[in-house]
C-alpha positions in Angstrom: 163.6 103.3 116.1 161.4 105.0 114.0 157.9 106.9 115.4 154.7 107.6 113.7 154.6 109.8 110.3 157.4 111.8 109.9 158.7 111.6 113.7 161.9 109.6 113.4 165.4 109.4 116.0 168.8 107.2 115.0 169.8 104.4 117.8 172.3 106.4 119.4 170.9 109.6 119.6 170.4 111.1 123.0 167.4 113.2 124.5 169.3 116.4 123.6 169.6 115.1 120.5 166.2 114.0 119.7 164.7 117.2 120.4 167.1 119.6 121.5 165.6 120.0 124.9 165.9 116.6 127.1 167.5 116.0 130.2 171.8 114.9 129.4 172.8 112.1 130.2 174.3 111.4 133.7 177.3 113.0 134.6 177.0 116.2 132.2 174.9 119.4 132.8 174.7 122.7 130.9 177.6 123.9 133.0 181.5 124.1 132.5 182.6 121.2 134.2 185.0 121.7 137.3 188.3 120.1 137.7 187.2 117.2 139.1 184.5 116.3 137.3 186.9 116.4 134.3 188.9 113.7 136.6 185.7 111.6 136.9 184.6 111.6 133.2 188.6 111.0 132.3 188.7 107.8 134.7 185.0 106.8 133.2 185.9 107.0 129.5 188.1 103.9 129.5 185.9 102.2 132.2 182.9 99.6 131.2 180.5 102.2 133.1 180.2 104.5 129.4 178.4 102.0 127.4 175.6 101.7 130.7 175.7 105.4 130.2 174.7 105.7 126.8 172.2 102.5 127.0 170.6 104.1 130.0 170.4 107.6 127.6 168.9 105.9 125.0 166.4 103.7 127.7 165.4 107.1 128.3 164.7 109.1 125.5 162.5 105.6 123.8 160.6 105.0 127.5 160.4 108.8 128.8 161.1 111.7 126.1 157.6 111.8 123.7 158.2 115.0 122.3 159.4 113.6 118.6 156.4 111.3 118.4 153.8 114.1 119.3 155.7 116.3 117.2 155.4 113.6 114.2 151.4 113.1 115.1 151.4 116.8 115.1 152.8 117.3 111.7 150.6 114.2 110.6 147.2 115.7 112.0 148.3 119.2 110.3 148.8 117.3 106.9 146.1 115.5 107.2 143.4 118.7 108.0 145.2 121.6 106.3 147.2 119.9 103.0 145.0 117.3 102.1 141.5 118.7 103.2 143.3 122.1 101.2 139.9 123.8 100.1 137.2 120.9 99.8 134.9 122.9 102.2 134.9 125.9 100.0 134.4 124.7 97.3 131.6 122.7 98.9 129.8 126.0 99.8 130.9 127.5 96.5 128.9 124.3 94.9 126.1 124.9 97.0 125.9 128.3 96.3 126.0 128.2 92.8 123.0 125.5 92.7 121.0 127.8 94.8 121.6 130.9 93.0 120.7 128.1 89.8 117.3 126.9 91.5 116.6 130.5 92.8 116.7 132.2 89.3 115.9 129.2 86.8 114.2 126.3 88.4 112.2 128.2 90.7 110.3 130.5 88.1 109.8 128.0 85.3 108.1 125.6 88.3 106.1 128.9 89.1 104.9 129.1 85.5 104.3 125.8 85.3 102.3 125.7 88.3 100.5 128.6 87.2 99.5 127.2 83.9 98.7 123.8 85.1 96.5 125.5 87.7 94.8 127.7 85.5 94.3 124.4 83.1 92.8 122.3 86.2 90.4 125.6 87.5 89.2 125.6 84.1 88.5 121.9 84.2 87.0 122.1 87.4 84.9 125.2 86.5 83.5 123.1 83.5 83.0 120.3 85.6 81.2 122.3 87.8 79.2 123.9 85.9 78.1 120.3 84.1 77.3 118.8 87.3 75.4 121.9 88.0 73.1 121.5 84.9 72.8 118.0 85.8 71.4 119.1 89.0 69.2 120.7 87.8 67.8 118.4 85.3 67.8 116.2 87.9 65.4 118.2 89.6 63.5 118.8 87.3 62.7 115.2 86.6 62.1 114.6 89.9 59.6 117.5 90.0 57.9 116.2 87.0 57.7 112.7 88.5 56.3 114.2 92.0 53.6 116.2 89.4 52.5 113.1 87.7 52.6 111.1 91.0 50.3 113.5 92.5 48.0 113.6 89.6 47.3 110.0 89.4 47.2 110.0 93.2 44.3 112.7 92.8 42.9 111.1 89.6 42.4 107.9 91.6 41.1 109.6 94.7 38.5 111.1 92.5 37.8 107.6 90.7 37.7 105.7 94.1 35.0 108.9 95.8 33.0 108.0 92.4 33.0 104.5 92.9 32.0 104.6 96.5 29.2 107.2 95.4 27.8 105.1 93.0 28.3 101.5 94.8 26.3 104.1 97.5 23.6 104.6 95.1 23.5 101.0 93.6 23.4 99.8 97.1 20.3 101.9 98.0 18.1 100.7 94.5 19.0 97.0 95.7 17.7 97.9 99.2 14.8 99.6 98.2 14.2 97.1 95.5 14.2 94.0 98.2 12.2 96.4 100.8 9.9 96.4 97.9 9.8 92.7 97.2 9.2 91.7 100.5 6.3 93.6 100.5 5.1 92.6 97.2 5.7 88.8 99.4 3.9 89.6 102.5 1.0 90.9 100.7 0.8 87.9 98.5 1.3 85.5 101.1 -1.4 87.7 102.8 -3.9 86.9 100.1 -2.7 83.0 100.3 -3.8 83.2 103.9 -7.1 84.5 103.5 -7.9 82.4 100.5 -6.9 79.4 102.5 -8.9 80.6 105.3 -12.1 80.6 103.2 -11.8 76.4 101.6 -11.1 75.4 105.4 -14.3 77.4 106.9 -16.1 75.1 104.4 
């Protein structure tokens, strides 16, 4: 059987085998074995009990003993985060370093000078548009004073005309009155006369 990335075991090998720390199999320890025991295992090797022995051993150290597969994902993740990776963050920072020490001492000033320039250039502009617009302001205004002038001239010329016109229908309106107060007594006397002279031929 063979584990993840690197972590690998034979089909026979035991727990103490696989990572030099497991459990033994049954029957052995760390100690020197006594007499007996050395009876026991002597019986046992030609018996059909050894090869349950070793298959339980090796049901053991695939089931129960992890140690050379985390070892394996261990060596993998170190691989993985320290050899590969190496210095990709470093030179990250080194790359971001070097284009801000770029921006800071190129980029950066000729944008300030160009700034400046193109501000200057626009100020200007505005300043001459300002002052144009102020100019035609100004001859605005002073159209529209003239036109106010010349409006109130013809509006006093007019008043003038119509006080004229009123004086003199005035005048015209008293000669025709006094002319027909006049008539009318030209009339009366005259139909005066034309009464008495009647009077006269009827008393004959």
């Amino acid at each position: 059987m063979t584990s993840r990335r690197g972590g690998s075991w034979a089909a026979g090998d035991t727990p103490s085998a696989m990572s030099g720390a497991g459990p033994a199999s049954p029957g052995r320890s760390g100690a020197a074995p006594l007499p007996s025991e050395r009876k026991r295992e002597a019986a046992a090797a030609g018996s059909p009990i050894q090869p349950i022995i070793k298959d339980l051993g090796e049901i053991y150290s695939r089931l129960l003993d992890h140690r050379p597969v985390i070892q394996g994902e261990i060596r993998y993740f170190v691989k993985e985060f320290e050899e590969k990776r190496g210095l990709r963050e470093l030179r990250v920072l080194e790359n971001l370093k070097h284009t801000i020490f770029e921006t800071n001492e190129q980029v950066l000033p000729k944008c300030e000078q160009a700034m400046h320039d193109n501000l200057n250039e626009a100020f200007q502009r505005l300043q001459a548009a300002n002052d144009m617009i102020h100019r035609l302001q100004e001859k605005e205004h002073e159209e529209r004073k003239l036109q106010a002038d010349k409006l109130k001239a013809r509006e006093e010329k007019r008043a003038a005309h119509w006080e004229e016109f009123m004086k003199e229908q005035q005048n015209k309106r008293a000669e025709v009155d006094e002319e027909h107060r006049k008539a009318t007594e030209r009339l009366k006397e005259q139909y005066s006369e034309m009464e008495k002279e009647l009077a006269k031929y009827v008393s004959f």
